[in-house]
N, C-alpha and C positions, 0 to 999 in steps of 0.2 A: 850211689856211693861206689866208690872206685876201690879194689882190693889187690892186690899182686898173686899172680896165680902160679902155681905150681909149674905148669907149662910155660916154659919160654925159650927163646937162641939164644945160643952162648953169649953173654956180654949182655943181655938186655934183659930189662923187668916188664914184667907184664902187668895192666891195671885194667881191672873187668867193671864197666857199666852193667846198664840192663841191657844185654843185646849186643855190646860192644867189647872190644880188648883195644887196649894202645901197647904200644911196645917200645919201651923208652930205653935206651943205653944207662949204663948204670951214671955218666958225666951228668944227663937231663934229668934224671932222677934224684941224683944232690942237690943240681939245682934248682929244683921244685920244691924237693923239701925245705932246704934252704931261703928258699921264697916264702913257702907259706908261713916257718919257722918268722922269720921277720916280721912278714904283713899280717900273723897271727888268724889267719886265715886256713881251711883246709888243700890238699892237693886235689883234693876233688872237683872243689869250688873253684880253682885257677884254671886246672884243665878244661871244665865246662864255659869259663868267659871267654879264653883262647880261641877254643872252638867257635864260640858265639863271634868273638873279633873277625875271623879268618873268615866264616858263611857271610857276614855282614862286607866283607869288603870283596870278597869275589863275588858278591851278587851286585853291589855298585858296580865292581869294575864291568862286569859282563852289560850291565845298563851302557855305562859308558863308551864301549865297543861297539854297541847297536847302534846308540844314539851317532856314533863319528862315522859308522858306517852308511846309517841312511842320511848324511847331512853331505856325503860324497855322494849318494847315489841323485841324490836333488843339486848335485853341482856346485857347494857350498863350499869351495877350499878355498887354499891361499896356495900362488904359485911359491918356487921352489926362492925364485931370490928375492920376495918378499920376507918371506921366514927370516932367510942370512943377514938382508939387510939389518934384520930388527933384533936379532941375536948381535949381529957388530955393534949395534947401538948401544944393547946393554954394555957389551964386553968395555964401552968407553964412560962407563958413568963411575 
């Protein structure tokens, strides 16, 4: 559960996990409320799927960096006016 704490910098709110604080500006703070306010949902419950979004896609992208990086190290590219060629191509459809 996420609470607002006494402690915070000027202009921002502060919301305490177990273990955790976020420090939101009072603008992302409306607009969370105002989110949960709609999807009848808590601010807790948003902040915690955001997070879940955010670890889920930097651990794909970080896969994904691996994987282009060893598919360069095994010699696997495209040269440079292969790519232009096929990028012009689109640009004519």
């Amino acid at each position: 559960m996420l609470r607002r704490s006494q402690k915070q910098a000027p202009g921002q709110k502060t919301l305490h996990s177990t273990g955790m604080e976020l420090h939101l500006t009072p603008e992302t703070e409306a607009k969370l409320n105002e989110l949960a306010r709609r999807t009848h949902r808590g601010a807790d419950e948003l902040v915690e799927e955001a997070v879940d979004h955010l670890v889920a896609y930097n651990e794909w992208f970080e896969r994904k960096v691996k994987d282009s990086q060893a598919a360069v190290a095994r010699g696997e590219t495209v040269p440079d006016e292969e790519v232009r060629a096929w990028l012009e191509g689109l640009d004519r459809r």
